[in-house]
Every structure is written in C-alpha cells, then in structure tokens.
N, C-alpha and C positions, 0 to 999 in steps of 0.2 A: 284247603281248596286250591286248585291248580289257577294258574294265572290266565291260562287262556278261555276258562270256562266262565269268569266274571260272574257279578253277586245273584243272577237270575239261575245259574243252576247250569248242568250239560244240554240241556233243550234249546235252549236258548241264544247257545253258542254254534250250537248245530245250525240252528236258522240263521241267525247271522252269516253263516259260509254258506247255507244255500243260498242266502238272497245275494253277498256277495260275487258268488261263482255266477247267477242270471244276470247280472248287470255286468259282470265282466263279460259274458258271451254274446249278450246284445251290443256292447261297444266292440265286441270284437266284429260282429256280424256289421254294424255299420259301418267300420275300417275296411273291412273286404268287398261292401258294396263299393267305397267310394274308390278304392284301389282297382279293382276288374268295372265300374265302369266308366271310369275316366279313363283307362286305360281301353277301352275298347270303343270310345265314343266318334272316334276320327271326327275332332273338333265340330260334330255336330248338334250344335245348339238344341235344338229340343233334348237331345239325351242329357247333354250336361245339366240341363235344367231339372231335366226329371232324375234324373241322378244325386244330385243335390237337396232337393227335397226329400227324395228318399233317407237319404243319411240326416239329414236335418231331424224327421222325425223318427230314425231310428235310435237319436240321440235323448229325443223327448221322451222317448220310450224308457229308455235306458235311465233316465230320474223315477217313471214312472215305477221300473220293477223294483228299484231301491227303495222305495218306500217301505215293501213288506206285505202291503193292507191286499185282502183275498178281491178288493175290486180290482186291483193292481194288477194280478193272475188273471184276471177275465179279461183285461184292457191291455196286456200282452197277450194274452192265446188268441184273440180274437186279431191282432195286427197283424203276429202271425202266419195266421189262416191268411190273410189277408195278402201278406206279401210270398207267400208260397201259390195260392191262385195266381199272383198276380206275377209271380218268377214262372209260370208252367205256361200260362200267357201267352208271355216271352217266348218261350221254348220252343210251342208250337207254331210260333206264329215266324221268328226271326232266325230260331235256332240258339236263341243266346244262353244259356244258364245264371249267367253272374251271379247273384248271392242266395240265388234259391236254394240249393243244397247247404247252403248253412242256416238260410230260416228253415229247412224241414228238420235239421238239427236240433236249433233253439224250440222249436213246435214240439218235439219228442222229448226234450228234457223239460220242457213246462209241463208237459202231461205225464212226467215221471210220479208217484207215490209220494217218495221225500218230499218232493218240490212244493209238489202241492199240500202237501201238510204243513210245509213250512208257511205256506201263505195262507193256510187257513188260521193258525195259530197266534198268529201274528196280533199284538195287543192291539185294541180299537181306543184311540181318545177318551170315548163317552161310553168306557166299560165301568167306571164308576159311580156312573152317573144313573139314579132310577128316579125313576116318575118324572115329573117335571118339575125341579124345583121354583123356576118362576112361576106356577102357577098357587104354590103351597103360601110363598109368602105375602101372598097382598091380604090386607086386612079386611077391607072391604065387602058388603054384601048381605044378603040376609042371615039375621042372628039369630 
C-alpha cells in the first residue's frame, strides 16, 4: 500500500485533499478579502470594520469546511451564497468587486461532484452507534 493513501484505502485519501484544497481556498478567499479591502478602505472606519469581520468569519468558516461533516458543505454553500449577494451588493451599489469573484469561485467548486461527495462521505461520530444504548441499560420497570 502506498504511503500517501493511509490505512482507510484511496477514497479516503481523495477526501482528505478535497477537504484540504476547500479550506485552503476559503483562507485563501479570506487573505484577498482582507488585502483588496483594506486596501481600498481609505481609512474609513465603517469599512475596516465590516472588513474585518468579514475575514473574521471567513476564518470561522474555514475550521468549519475542515471538518469534512456534509452540514459543513451546507454551512459553507449557504455563506457563500451569502457573501457573493452580498459582493454583487457591493457592485451594484459602490461599484466595488473585492472578494466577490473569489467567493463565486469557492460557490462553484463547493457545488462541484467530487466536492460534494467528499462531504457527503465523510464519517459521522455516532455511525456506530444504533438504537439508543442509554436507554437498553436501566434495569428498571415492568417485568
């Protein structure tokens, strides 16, 4: 067995570099928010601010899709969505673009095939786990 594919098999290894590759491109997508809009803020406090929080939760994000778990995929496509409205917004309204062309980027490789097989695939905690064992073991009750 090759070294890079470890004990779970080639499948496994494949989602590992998808989930990697989406976490690298949401920290990458929050490096070019906070670069184009600091850079284009002309020290105007509201921007920095909402700039900041941007990258803040594009950060949070970014733990988020490394997890693997298929809510993980719905709770990035759904922020997404979220900051590409919210980049067009902008567009229409200021003329800005800043990171919007890189969240409709990160939005079109979340809604890729691989991608999302990769997060559906992805093992669950309580895959082991059937019925409810707290409830098997009390002794308790009518005999």
């Amino acid at each position: 067995m090759r070294q890079d594919r470890g004990p779970e098999g080639p499948a496994a290894a494949k989602q590992r570099v998808v989930l990697a590759l989406m976490t690298r491109l949401v920290l990458a997508q929050a490096t070019l928010a906070a670069a184009t809009g600091l850079f284009y803020s002309r020290r105007h406090v509201p921007s920095v601010v909402i700039t900041m929080l941007l990258v803040a939760g594009l950060f949070a994000l970014a733990l988020v899709v490394r997890s693997g778990h298929h809510a993980a995929w719905i709770i990035a496509l759904s922020c997404e969505s979220a900051f590409v409205l919210f980049g067009l917004s902008r567009f229409f309204a200021a003329r800005y673009v800043g990171g919007t062309l890189f969240a409709i980027i990160v939005t079109g490789a979340l809604l890729h095939p691989s991608v999302a097989r990769a997060y559906l695939a992805a093992p669950s905690a309580d895959d082991d786990i059937v019925g409810e064992p707290g409830l098997e073991e009390r002794g308790f009750g009518p005999a």
